[in-house]
C-alpha positions as CSV (number, residue, x, y, z in Angstrom):
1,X,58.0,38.6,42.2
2,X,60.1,40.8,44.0
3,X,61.1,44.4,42.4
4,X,65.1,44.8,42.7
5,X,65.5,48.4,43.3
6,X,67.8,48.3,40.5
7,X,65.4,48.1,37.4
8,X,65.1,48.9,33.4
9,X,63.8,51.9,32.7
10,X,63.6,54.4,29.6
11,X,66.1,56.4,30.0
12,X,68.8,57.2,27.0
13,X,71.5,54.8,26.9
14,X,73.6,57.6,24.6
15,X,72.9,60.0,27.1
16,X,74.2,58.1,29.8
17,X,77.5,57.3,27.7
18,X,77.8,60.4,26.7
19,X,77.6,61.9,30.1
20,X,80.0,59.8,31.7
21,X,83.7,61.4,33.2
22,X,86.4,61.3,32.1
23,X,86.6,61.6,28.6
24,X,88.5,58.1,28.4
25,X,86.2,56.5,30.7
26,X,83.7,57.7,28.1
27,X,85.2,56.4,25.2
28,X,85.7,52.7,26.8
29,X,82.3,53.0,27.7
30,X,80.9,53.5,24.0
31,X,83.6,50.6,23.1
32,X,81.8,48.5,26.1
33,X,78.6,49.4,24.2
34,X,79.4,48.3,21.1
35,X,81.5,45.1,22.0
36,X,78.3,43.9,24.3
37,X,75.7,44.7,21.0
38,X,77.7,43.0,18.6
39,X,78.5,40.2,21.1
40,X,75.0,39.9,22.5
41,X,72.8,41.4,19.3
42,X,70.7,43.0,21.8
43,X,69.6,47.2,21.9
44,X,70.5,48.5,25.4
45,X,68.4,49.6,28.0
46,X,69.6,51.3,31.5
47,X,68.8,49.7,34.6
48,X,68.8,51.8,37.3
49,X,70.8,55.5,37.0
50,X,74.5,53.9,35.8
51,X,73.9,50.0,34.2
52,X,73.6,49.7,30.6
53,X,71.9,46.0,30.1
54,X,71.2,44.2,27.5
55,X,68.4,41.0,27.7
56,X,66.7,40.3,30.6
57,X,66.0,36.6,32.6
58,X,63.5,35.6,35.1
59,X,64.4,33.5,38.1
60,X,64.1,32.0,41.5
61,X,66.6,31.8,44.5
62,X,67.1,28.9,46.2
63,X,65.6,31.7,49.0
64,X,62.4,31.3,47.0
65,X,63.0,35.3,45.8
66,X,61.8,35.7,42.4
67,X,64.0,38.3,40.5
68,X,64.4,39.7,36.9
69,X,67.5,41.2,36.1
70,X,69.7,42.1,32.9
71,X,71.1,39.0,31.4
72,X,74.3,40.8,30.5
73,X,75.6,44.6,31.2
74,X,78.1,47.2,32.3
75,X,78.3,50.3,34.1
76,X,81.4,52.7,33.7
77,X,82.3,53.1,36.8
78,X,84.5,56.1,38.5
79,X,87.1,53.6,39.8
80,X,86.9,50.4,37.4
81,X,84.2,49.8,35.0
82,X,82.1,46.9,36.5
83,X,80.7,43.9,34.0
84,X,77.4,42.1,34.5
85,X,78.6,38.7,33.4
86,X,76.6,35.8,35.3
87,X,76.7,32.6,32.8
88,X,80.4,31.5,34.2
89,X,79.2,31.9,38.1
90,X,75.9,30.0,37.4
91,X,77.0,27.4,34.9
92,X,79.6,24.7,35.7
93,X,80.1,23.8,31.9
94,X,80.4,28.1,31.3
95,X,82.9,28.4,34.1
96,X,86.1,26.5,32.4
97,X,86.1,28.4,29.7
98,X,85.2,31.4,31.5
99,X,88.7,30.7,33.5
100,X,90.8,29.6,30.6
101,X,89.6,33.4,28.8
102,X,90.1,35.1,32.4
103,X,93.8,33.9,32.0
104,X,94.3,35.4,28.8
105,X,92.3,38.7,29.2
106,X,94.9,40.9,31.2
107,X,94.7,43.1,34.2
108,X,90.8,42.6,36.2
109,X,90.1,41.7,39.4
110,X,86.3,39.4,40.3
111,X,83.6,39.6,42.2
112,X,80.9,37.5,42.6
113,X,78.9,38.0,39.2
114,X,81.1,40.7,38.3
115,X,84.5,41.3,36.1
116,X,86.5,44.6,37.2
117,X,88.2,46.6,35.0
118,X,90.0,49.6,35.0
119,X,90.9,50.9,31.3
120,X,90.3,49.2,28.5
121,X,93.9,49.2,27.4
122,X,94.9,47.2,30.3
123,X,93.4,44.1,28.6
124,X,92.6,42.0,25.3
125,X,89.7,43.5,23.8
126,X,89.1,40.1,21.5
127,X,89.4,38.3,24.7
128,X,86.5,40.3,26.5
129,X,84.3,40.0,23.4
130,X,84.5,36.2,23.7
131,X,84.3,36.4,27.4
132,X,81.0,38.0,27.0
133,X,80.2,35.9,24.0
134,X,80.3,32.7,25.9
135,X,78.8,33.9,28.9
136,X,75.7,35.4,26.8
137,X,75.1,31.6,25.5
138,X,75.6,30.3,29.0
139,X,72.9,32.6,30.0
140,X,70.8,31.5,27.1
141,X,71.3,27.9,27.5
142,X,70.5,28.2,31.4
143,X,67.4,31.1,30.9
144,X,66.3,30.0,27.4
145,X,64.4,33.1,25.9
146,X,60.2,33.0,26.8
């Protein structure tokens, strides 16, 4: 298996959240943090120096590359905070209700396996919770637990 550079380590989630600037980028992060624990029921663990991931999967690239990465996560970006949410981009049966919540959630902006968003209060915070929800049992269903 391949090592991403980006891997879990042991450093201090609440150190991290704490850290992070501004002071409201702070406090969406520790909403972040609690919305993805409750939604998940998973601890935290950093990845890298700014992802906050919960879970883990195993998997293989159509390439052949073997890679482990967080099943779920955020980092609290300067610019927009960036969410980890594969299940809707590698699931066909996650991906319609992924877009139906998408059209309800507010202001974001995509990537490929990530949602953008700038402040919290621009969107539905129920909405995101079930966003992340559904894509945590999309996840599940397509990396069942070892």
């Amino acid at each position: 298996m391949v090592d991403a550079k980006t891997r879990p380590n042991s450093g201090s989630v609440e150190a991290f959240l704490a850290a992070v600037e501004p002071p409201a980028k702070r406090e969406d992060a520790r909403v972040l943090d609690a919305l993805f624990r409750r939604a998940t029921g998973q601890e935290p663990v950093m990845w890298g120096d700014a992802i906050v991931g919960y879970g883990e999967y195993e998997t293989v690239y159509a390439s052949g590359r073997e890679v482990r990465w967080m099943r779920s996560g955020f980092s609290p970006r300067k610019a927009k905070h960036s969410l980890y949410l594969m299940g809707g981009y590698c699931d066909e049966l996650a991906a319609g209700e992924r877009a139906r919540l998408l059209e309800k959630l507010g202001k974001h902006s995509q990537g490929k396996s990530c949602l953008y968003i700038n402040k919290l209060a621009d969107i539905d915070i129920a909405v995101l919770e079930e966003l992340v929800a559904a894509d945590w049992w999309a996840m599940q269903r397509i990396y069942p637990p070892a």
